[in-house]
N, C-alpha and C positions, 0 to 999 in steps of 0.2 A: 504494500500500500504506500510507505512513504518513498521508494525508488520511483512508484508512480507519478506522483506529487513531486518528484523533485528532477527526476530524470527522464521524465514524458515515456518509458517504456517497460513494461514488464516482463515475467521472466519468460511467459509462453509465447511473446513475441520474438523473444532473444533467440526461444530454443524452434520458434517458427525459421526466424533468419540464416539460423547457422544450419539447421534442415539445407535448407533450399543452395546454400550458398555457393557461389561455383570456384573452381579450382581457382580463375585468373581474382576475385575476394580474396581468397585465403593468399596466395600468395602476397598479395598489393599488403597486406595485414604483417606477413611475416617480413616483408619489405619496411615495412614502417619499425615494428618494435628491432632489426638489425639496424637500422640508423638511428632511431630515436635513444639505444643502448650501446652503440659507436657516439653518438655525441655525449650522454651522460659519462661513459669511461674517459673519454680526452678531456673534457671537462672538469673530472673531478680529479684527471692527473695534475692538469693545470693548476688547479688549485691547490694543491697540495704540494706543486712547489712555489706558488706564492707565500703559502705560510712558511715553507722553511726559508725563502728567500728576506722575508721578513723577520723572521728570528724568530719566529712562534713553535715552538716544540709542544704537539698534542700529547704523546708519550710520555714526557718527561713530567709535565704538567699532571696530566691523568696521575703518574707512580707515585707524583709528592701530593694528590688529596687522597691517592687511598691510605698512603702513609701518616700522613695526620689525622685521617679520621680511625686508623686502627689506633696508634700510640693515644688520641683521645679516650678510647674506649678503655685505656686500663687505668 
């Protein structure tokens, strides 16, 4: 009911669609999430040498708050 209401389609239409759907769909589909997961990977390589290029270490950061919150705990 609320997919209805929020995303105009429900699920027997979904499993109506994919029923029917033709090969050159599914491909254009498999085409999309291999490019749309080729630009989130170089993206988030990218970014991840902007923070070390920055000086931002997530690692190091992460090891010294679990470190202070275990030493708090005794």
């Amino acid at each position: 009911m609320v997919t209805e209401l929020l995303m105009g389609f429900d699920e027997q239409n979904i499993a109506y669609d994919l029923q029917r759907a033709h090969s050159a769909d599914i491909w254009f589909m498999r085409a999309r999430f291999y490019i749309w997961g080729g630009i989130a990977c170089i993206s988030s390589f990218f970014a991840g040498h902007a923070l070390s290029f920055l000086g931002i270490n997530l690692y190091a950061g992460f090891w010294h708050l679990l470190t202070t919150l275990w030493s708090g705990t005794h």
